[in-house]
Every structure is written in C-alpha cells, then in structure tokens.
DRENDO-1510 file (C-alpha; in Angstrom, 1 decimal, always signed):
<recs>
REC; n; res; u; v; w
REC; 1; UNK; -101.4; +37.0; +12.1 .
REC; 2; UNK; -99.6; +34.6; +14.7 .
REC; 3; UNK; -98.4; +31.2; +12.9 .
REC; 4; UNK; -100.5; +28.4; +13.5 .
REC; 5; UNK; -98.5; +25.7; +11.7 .
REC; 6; UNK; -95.0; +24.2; +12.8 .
REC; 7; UNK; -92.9; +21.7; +10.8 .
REC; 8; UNK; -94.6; +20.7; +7.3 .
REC; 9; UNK; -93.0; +17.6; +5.6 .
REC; 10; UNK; -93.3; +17.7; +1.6 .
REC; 11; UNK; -92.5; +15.4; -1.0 .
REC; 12; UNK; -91.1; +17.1; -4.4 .
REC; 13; UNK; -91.5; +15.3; -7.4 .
REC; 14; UNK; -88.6; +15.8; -9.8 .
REC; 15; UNK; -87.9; +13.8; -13.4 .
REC; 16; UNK; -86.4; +10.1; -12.9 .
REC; 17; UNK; -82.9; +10.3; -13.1 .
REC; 18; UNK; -80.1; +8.9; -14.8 .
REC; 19; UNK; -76.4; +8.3; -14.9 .
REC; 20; UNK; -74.8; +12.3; -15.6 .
REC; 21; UNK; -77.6; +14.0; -14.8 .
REC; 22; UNK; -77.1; +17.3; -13.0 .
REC; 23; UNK; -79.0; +16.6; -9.8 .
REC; 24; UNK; -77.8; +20.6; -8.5 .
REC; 25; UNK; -80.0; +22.1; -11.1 .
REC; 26; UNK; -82.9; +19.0; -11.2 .
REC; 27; UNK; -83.0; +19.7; -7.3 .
REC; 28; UNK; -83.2; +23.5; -6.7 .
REC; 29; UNK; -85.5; +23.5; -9.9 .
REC; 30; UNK; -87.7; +20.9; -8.6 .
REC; 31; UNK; -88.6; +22.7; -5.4 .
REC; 32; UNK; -88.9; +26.6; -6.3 .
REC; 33; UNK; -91.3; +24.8; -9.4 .
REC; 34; UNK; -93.2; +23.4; -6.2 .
REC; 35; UNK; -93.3; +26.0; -4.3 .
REC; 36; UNK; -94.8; +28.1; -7.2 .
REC; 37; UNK; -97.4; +25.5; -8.3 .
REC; 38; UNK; -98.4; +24.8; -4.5 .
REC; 39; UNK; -98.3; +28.7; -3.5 .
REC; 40; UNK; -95.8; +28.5; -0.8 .
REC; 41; UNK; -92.7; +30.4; +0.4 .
REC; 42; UNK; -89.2; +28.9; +0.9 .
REC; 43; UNK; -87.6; +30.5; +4.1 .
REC; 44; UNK; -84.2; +30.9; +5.9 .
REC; 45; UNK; -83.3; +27.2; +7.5 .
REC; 46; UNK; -85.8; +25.4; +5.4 .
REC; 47; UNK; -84.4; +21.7; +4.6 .
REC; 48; UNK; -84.4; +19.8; +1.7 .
REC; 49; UNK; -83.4; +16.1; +1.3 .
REC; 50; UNK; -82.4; +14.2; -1.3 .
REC; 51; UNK; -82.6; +10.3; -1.4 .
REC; 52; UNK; -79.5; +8.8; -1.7 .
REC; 53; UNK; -81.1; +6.6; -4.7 .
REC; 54; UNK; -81.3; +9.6; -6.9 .
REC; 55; UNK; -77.7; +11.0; -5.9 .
REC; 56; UNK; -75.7; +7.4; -6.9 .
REC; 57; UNK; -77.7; +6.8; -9.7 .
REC; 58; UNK; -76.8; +10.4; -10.8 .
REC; 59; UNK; -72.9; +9.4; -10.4 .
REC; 60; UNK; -73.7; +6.0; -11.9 .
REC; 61; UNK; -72.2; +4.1; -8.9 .
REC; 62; UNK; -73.3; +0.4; -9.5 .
REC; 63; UNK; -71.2; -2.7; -9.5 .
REC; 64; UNK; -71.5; -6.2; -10.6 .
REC; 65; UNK; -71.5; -9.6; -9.0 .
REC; 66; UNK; -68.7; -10.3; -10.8 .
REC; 67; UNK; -67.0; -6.9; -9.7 .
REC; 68; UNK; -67.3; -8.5; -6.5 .
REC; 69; UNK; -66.6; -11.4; -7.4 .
REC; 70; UNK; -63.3; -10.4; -8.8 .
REC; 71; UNK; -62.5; -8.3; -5.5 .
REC; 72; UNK; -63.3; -10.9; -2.7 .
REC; 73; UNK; -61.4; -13.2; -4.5 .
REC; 74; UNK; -58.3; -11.2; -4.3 .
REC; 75; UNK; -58.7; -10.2; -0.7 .
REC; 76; UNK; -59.9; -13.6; +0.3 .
REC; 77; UNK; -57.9; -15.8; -1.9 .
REC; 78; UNK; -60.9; -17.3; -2.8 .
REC; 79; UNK; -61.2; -20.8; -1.3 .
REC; 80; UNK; -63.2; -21.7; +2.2 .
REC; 81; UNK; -64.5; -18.2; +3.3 .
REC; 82; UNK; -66.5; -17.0; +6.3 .
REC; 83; UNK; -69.6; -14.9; +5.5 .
REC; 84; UNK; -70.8; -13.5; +8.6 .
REC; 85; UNK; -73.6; -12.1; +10.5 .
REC; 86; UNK; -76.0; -11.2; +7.5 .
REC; 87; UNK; -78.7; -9.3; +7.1 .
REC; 88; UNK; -81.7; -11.5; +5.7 .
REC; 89; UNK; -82.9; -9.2; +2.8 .
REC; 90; UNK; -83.4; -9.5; -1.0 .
REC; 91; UNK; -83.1; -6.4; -1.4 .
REC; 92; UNK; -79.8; -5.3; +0.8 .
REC; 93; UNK; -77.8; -8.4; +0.9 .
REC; 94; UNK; -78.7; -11.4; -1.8 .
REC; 95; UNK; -77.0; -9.8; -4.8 .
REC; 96; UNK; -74.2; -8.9; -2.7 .
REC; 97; UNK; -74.0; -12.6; -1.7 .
REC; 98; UNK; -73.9; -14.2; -5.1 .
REC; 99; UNK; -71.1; -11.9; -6.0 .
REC; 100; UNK; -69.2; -13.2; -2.8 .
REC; 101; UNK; -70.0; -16.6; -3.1 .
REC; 102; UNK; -68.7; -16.4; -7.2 .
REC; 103; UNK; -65.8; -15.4; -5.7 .
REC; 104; UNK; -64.3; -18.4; -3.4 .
REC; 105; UNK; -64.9; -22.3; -3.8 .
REC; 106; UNK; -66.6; -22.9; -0.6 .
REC; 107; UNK; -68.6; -19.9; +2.0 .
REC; 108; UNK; -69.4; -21.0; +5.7 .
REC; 109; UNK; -72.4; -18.6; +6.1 .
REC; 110; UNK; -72.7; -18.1; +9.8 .
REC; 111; UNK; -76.0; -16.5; +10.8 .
REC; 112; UNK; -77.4; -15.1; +13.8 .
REC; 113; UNK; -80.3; -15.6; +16.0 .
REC; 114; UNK; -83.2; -15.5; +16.9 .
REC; 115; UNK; -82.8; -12.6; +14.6 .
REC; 116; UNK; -80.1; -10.3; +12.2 .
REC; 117; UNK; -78.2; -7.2; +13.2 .
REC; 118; UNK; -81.4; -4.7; +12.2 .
REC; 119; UNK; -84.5; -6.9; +13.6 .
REC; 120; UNK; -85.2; -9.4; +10.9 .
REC; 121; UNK; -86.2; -12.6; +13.2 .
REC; 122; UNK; -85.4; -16.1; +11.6 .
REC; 123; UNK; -87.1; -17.3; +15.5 .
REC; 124; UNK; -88.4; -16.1; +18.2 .
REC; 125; UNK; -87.1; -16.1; +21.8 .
REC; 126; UNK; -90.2; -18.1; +22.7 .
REC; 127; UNK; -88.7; -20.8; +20.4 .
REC; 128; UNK; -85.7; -20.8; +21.8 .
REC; 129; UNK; -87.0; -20.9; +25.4 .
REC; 130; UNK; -89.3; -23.8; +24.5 .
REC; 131; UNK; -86.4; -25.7; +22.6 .
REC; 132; UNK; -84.0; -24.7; +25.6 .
REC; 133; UNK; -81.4; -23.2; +23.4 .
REC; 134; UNK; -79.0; -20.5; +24.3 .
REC; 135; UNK; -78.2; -18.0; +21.5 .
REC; 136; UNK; -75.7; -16.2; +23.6 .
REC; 137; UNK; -73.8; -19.9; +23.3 .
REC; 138; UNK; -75.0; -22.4; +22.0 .
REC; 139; UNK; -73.7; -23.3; +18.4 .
REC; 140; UNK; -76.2; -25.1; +16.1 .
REC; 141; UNK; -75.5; -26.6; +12.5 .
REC; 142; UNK; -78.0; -26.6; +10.0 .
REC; 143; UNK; -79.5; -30.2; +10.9 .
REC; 144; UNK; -80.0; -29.3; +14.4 .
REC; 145; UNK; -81.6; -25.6; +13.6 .
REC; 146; UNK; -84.1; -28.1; +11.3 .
REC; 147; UNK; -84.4; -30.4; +13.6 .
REC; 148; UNK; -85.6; -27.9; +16.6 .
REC; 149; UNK; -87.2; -25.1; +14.5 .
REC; 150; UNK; -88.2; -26.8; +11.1 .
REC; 151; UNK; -89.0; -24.2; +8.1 .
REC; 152; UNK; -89.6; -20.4; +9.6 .
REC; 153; UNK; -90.5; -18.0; +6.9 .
REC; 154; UNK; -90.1; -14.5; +7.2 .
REC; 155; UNK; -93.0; -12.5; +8.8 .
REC; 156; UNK; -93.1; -9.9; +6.0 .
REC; 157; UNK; -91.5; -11.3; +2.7 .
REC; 158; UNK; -92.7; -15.2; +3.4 .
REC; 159; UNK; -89.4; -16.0; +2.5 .
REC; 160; UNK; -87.2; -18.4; +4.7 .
REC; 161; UNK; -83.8; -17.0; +4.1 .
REC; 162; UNK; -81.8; -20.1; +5.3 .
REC; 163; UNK; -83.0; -21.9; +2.3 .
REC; 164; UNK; -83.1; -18.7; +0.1 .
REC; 165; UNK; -79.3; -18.0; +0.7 .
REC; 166; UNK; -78.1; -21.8; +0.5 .
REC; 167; UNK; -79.5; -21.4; -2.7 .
REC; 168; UNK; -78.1; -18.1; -3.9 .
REC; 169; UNK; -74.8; -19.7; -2.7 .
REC; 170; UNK; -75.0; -23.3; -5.0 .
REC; 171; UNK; -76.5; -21.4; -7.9 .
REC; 172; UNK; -73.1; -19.3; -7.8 .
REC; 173; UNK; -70.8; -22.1; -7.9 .
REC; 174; UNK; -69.7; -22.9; -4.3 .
REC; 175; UNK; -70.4; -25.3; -1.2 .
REC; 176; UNK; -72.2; -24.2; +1.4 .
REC; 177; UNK; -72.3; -24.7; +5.2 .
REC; 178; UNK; -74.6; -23.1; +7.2 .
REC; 179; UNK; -73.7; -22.7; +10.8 .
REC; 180; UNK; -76.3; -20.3; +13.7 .
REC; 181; UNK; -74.4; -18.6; +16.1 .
REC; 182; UNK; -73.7; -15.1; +17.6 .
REC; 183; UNK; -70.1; -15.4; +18.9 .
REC; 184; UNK; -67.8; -13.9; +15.9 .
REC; 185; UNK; -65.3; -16.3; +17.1 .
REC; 186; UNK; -67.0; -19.4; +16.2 .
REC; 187; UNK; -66.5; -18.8; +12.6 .
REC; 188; UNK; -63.1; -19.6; +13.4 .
REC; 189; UNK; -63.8; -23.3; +13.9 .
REC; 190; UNK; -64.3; -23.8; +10.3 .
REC; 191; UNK; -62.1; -21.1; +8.3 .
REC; 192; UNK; -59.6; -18.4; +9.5 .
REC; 193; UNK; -60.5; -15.9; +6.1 .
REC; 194; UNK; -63.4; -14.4; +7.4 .
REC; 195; UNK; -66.1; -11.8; +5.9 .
REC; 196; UNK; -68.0; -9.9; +8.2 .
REC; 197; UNK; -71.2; -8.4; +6.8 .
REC; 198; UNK; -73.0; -6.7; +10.0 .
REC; 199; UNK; -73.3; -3.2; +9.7 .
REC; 200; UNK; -73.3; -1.4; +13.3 .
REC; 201; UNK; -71.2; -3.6; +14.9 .
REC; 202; UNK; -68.5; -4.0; +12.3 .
REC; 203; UNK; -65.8; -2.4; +14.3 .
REC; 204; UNK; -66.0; -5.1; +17.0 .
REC; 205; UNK; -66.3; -8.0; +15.2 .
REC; 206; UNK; -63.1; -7.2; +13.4 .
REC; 207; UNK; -61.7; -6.6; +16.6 .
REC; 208; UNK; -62.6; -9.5; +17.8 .
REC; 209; UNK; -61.9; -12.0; +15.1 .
REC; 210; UNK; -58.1; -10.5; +14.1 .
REC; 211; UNK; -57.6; -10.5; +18.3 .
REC; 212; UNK; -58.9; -14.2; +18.0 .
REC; 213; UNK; -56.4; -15.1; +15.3 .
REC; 214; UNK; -58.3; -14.6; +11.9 .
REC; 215; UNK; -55.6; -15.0; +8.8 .
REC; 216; UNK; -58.1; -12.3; +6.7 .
REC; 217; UNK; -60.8; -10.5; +8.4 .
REC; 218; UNK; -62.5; -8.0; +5.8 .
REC; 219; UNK; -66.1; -6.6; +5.9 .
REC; 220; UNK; -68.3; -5.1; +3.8 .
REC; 221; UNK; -66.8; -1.7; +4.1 .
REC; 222; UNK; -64.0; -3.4; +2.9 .
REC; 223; UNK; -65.0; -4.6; -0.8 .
REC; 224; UNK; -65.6; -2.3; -3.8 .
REC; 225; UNK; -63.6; +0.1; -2.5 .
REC; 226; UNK; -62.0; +0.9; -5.4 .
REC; 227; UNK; -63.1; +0.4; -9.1 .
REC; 228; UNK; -62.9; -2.9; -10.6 .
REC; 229; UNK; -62.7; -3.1; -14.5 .
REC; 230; UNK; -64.2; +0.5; -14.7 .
REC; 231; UNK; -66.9; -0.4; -12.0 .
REC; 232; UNK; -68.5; +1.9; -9.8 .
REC; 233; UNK; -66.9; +2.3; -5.5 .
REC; 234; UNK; -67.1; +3.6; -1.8 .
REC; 235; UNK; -63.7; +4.1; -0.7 .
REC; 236; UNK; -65.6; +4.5; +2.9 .
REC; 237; UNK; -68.2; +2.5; +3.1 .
REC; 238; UNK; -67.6; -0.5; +0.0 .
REC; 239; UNK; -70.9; -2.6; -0.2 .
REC; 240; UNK; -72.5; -0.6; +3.0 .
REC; 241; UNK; -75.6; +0.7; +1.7 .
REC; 242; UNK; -76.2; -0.9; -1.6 .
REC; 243; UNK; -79.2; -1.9; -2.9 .
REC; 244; UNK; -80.5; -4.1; -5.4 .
REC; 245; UNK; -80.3; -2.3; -9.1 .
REC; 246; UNK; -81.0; -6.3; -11.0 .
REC; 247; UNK; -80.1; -9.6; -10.6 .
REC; 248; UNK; -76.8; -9.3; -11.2 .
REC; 249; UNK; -76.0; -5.0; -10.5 .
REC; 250; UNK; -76.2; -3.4; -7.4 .
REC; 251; UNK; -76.2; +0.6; -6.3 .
REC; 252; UNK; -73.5; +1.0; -4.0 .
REC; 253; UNK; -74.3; +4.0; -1.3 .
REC; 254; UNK; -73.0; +7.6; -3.4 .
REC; 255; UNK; -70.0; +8.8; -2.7 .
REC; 256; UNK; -68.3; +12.2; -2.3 .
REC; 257; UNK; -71.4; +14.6; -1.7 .
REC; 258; UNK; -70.5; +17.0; +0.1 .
REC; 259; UNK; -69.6; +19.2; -2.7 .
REC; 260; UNK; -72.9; +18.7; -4.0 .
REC; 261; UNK; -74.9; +19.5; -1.2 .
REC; 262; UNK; -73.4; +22.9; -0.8 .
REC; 263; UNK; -73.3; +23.3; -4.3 .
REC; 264; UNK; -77.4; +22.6; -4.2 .
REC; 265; UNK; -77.2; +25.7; -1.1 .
REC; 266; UNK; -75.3; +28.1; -2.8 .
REC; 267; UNK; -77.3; +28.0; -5.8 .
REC; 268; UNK; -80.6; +28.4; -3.5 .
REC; 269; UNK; -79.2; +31.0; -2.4 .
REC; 270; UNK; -78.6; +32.7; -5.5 .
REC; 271; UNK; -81.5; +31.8; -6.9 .
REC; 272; UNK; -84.2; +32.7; -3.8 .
REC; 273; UNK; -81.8; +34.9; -1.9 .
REC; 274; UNK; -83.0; +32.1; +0.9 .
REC; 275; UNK; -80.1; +30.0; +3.0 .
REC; 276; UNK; -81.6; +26.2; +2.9 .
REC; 277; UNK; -79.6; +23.5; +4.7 .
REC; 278; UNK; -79.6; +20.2; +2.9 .
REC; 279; UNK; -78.6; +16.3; +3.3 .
REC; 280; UNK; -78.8; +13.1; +1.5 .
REC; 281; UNK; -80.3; +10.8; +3.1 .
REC; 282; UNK; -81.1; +6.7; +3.3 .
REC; 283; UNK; -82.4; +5.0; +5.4 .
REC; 284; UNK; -84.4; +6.5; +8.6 .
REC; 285; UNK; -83.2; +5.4; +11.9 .
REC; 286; UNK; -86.8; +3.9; +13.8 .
REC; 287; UNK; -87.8; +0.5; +14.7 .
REC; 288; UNK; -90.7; -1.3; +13.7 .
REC; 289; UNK; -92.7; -2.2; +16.8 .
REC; 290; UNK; -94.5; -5.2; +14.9 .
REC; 291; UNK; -91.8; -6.8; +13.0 .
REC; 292; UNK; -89.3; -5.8; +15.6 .
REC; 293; UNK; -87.4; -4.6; +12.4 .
REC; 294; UNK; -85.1; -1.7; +12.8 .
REC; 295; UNK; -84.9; +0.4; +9.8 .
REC; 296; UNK; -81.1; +1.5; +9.8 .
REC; 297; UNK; -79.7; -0.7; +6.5 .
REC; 298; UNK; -77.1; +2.2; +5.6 .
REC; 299; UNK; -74.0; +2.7; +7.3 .
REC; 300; UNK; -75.5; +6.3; +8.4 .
REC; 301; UNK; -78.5; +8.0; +8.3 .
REC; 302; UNK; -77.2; +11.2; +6.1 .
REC; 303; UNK; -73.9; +10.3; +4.1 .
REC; 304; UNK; -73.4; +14.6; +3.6 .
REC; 305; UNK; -75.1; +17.5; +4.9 .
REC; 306; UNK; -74.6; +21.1; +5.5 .
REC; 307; UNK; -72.9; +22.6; +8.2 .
REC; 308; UNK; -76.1; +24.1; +9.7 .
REC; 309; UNK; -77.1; +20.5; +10.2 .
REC; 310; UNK; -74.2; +19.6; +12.5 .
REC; 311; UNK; -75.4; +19.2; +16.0 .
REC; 312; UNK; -78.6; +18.2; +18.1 .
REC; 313; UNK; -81.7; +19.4; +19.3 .
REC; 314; UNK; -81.5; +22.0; +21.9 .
REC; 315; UNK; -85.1; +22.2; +23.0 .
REC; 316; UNK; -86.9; +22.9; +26.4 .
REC; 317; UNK; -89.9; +20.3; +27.4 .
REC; 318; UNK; -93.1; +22.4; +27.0 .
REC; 319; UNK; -94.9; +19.9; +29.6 .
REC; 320; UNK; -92.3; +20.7; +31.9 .
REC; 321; UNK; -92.2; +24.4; +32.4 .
REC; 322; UNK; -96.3; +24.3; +32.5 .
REC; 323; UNK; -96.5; +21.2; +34.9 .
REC; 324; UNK; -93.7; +22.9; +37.0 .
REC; 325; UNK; -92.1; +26.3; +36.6 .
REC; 326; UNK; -95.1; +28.2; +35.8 .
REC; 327; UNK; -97.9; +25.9; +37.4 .
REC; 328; UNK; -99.9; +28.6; +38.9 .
REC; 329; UNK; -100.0; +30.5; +35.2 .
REC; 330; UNK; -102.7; +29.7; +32.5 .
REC; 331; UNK; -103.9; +31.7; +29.0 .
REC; 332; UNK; -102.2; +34.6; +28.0 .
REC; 333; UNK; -99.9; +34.7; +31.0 .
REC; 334; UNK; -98.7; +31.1; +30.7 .
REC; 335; UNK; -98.3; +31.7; +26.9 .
REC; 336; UNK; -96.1; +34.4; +27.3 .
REC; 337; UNK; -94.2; +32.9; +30.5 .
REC; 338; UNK; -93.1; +29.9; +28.6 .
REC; 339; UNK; -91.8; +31.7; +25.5 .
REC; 340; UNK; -89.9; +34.1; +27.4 .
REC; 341; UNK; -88.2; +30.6; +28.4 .
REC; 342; UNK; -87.8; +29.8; +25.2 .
REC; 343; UNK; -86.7; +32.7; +23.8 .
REC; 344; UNK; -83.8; +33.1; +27.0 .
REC; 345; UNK; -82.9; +29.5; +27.2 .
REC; 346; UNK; -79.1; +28.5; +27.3 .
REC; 347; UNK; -77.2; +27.4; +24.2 .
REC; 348; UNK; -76.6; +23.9; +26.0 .
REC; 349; UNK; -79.4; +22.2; +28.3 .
REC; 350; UNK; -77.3; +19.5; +29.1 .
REC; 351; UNK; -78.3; +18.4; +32.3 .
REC; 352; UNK; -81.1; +21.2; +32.4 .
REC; 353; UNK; -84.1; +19.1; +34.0 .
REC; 354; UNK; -86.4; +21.4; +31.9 .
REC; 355; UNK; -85.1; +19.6; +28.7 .
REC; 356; UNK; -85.8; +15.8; +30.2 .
REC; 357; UNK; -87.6; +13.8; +27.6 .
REC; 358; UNK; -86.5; +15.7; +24.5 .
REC; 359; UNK; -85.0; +13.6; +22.2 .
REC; 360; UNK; -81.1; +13.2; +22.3 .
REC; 361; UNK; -80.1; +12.6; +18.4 .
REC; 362; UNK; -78.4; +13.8; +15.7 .
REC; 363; UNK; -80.1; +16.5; +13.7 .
REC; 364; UNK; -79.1; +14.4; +10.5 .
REC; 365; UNK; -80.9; +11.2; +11.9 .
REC; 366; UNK; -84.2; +13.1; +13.0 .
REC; 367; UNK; -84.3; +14.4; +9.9 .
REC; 368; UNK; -83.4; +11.9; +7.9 .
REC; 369; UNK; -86.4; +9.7; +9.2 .
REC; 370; UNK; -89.0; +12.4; +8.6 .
REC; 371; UNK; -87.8; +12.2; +5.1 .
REC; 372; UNK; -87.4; +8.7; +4.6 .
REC; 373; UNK; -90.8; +8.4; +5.8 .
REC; 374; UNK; -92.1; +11.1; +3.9 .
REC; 375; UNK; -91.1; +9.8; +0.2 .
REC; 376; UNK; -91.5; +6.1; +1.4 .
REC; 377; UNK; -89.2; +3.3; -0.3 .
REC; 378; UNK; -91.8; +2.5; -3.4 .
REC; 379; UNK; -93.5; +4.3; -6.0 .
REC; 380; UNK; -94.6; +7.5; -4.6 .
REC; 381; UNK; -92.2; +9.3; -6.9 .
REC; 382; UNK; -91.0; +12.0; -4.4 .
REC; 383; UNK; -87.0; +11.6; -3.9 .
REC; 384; UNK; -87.0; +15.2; -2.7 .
REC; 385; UNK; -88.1; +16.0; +0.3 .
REC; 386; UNK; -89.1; +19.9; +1.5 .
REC; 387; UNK; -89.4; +20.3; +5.1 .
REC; 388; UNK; -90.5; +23.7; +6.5 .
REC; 389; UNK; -90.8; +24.8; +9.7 .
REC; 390; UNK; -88.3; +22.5; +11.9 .
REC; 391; UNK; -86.0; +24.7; +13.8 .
REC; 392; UNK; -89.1; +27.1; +14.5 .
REC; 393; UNK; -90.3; +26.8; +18.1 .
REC; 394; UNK; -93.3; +28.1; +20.4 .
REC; 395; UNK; -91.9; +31.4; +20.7 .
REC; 396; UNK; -91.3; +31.9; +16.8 .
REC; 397; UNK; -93.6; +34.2; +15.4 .
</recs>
C-alpha cells in the first residue's frame, strides 16, 4: 500500500529523572515501550531527542549563587562591575544575576532597548519615535528612561524588569546603576571590568569592549567554567543555557554528550537492529510573531548529535517542478515526473533554482524546534521526543 503519512512528531514519556540516573537505558527503553504500547515501528533514520533538562539533571550539573558569586568575584575583583546587555527573564537570567551581583560591591546594569538580545521588548519603537529618542545613540539613565516611558511591564509575565532586577541587585548586597543603551562601549563611561551577558552576539561585544580599552571583559561563557567548591560547570558554554532549578540553584546547559548520544544509538541498534540518529536539544530556534520574542535562550539549538545529523536540507521545491518543469503534466504522469526528480536530484542544489524557497538551516536547528515544540517547556511530561518520517520525501515509498 503507498504511504500516505510523512514526518510524525511524538512525545515519549519516560520516569522523572534524577542526579546518576542512566539516561542511555531510561531513553532507548522509553521509546521501544512506546512504540509497543502505541503499535508502531521504529525505522532506519528515525530521530529521537532528548531535552537538555533531562540530560544535566542526569549529570547533576547545577550551581549556586554563591558558586557564582565566588567565581565573578575572582575574575572581576569584585568591586564596580559592568553587567551587560541582559536578557529580561526570571527564568534564564535573575538567579544568574543575584549570584553576580553577590559577587562585587557595586553592578552598572546596562540594558538594551527598545528590547533584549532574543525579543523581549522593555518599549516599543513607537515610544521611542514619539519621545524622539534614538536607541542606536542616545544614552539614557534611569531618571530619564522614567521620565519619558514611566512603568512598562512585560507583555507576557507583567513584570517590569527594570524594577525587578534593581531589586534582585539591592537584595544581594550591592549598589545599583541602571543605565539604557545599545553601544557596548558606553559601559565604559562608568567601569572598565565589564560582564557581557548577550548570548548571540558575545563574540563582538568582547571584541569590541577589549578593542575599546576594557581592563576585564568576561561573559557568561566565561563563569562556571570550572567547578567551584565541588559545584557543577560548562567549560564551553559557563552560565549559557542555564535555567532556573530554585531561588538560589541554577541548571547549567549539560555538558560532554556526545558520548551519550552515540551510546543511546549503538544501543538502538543492538537492541532493534534499527540505526536512529539522535540530539539533545534546548531551545527551538523561531520567533514569536506576537511578542516579537525569539525563542533561541541557549547558546545552540542541539549541544550534541549524531553524525547523520551533520548537514542541511537538500530538498527540491515541489511547487516549482509542477508550476514550471512539468507544467503541461497532471495525475499519474505528473506524479511520476516529479519523483523521478526527486529520486535523480544532485547531492548539492546550491544554486539549483528548483530548490528556491526550501529552508536553508541546520538539520540540528529544524529539528530541534519540532522537538521543542512538541514536548513544550511545562508539564506535558514528554522530554523525549520520537520523530518518524523526516528524511522521507515524495518519491519514498
């Protein structure tokens, strides 16, 4: 019978897992149990993620605020630091703050606007037209900001994260000075030991700032990137990718997984005589066309995957060959016409007009996003994700 269904997206639901637990077995278990309970196959090049919750949990890789504390302070020296470029979130950045701002007697936090690094808007641009303000120049201080802009909560979270991280900032024992401004220079004005905490753009604005003159420029790829007192570390990415564990712990991003993930496929392998590619991922990399909120928190989309995940998309554009090369074709005949192009289709359609429109991205990052939005960041309880079907094409029988 010829295959009606292409890629199918499933959420596995596995125990909740703790500190030593041996996420290889938990994993391939969960998922041959589902497939058994659900009545499905696994096949050759099926994919299976794993949240990277689940994986640092597994290796226990938390850290304290006063880990951090203990670490900015000795790359800082721990008097008037710079915190930089910020992104407003509860979750991603206000533990990591208090630990910071424990560890030196006075933090400048320099934000940007009208929004952070990932989409999180503190204005709008309409504000800033109507007040006359130039973010790609002008400098405000805190009174000014108030005295243009007034409160602004947070579409989402209500929150307004000025006040919110002033706060965080007094509660952990140092002065605060709020400054708005997108140049990474400016910061220079009031401190030259800087922290720079924007993800994407890290590379630059250390650039920029050591260029510029900066005594100490560290970001958070920089801190807990070793253990501290026996804490938990990411010798790559530091405090990239943490989340908030409680209100004084955080989960960094896991750490040295590649081992895992081919020891998850090997033991596939063994077990269903099937090959399965498979990733951890985080967060998925898609903006938010309400919020204007780009999801991309994590350093990367898929800290480690399998080797048959290197690579992108190599896909013709079905509208294409039927609106063009095989116009005069319909049924049957058009059918077959277009997965004979399929089938005989170059190993590179760079350049190929018949491939304009496809979608040039990583593997990892598609992926990644269909899981991410498949087991959802809350309670559905499905850190494994199953997904059937996505290197098939029209011509796959």
């Amino acid at each position: 019978m010829e295959r009606r269904i292409g890629t199918v997206s499933r959420g596995v639901r596995c125990p909740i897992i703790r500190e030593g637990d041996n996420l290889v077995d938990i994993v391939v278990n969960s998922v041959i149990e589902a497939a058994d309970s659900e009545g499905f196959e696994l096949r050759n090049r099926d994919v299976v993620g794993i949240t990277e919750s689940i994986v640092a949990r597994a290796q226990g890789n938390y850290v304290s605020v006063e880990d951090i504390a203990a670490d900015v302070k000795a790359k800082t020296g721990g008097e008037t630091v710079g915190i930089i470029f910020p992104i407003l979130s509860r979750n991603r950045f206000a533990i990591n703050l208090k630990g910071i701002a424990m560890g030196c007697k006075k933090a400048v936090l320099m934000l940007s606007y009208p929004s952070d690094e990932v989409g999180n808007a503190l204005l709008t641009y309409d504000q800033l037209d109507e007040a006359g303000i130039n973010p790609y120049s002008d400098v405000l201080s805190l009174e000014k900001y108030r005295e243009l802009f007034g409160e602004n909560k947070h579409e989402f979270t209500g929150v307004d994260y000025v006040d919110y991280y002033a706060g965080l900032i007094r509660e952990a024992g140092a002065e605060v000075e709020i400054v708005f401004a997108n140049q990474a220079k400016t910061i220079l004005n009031y401190t030259d030991c800087v922290i720079n905490c924007d993800i994407h753009t890290r590379v630059r604005t250390k650039r920029i700032l050591k260029a510029a003159g900066a005594k100490v420029v560290c970001g958070l790829d920089d801190i807990m990137t070793a253990p501290v007192n026996g804490s938990g570390y990411n010798a790559q990415y530091g405090l990239l990718g943490s989340n908030k564990s409680t209100e004084d712990t955080i989960k960094l991003f896991p750490h040295e997984c590649k081992a895992m993930v081919e020891a998850i496929q090997a033991s596939f392998l063994e077990k269903t005589g099937k090959h399965i590619e498979v990733m951890v991922y985080g967060d998925g990399a898609f903006k938010d066309p309400q919020g204007k909120i780009w999801e991309l928190a994590d350093p990367v989309v898929s800290p480690a995957f399998t080797d048959g995940l290197i690579g992108t998309p190599n896909e013709l554009k079905l509208k294409y060959l039927a609106d063009n090369d095989f116009a005069e074709l319909s049924g049957a005949e058009l059918k077959d016409a277009i997965s004979n192009s399929i089938k005989e289709k170059e190993s590179n359609l760079v350049g190929n007009m018949a491939s304009q429109g496809t979608t040039p991205r990583q593997l990892t990052d598609l992926i990644g996003s269909l899981c991410d939005l498949t087991s959802g960041s809350g309670d559905k309880g499905t850190p494994i994700i199953l997904i059937q079907g996505y290197f098939d094409n029209f011509a796959t029988d």
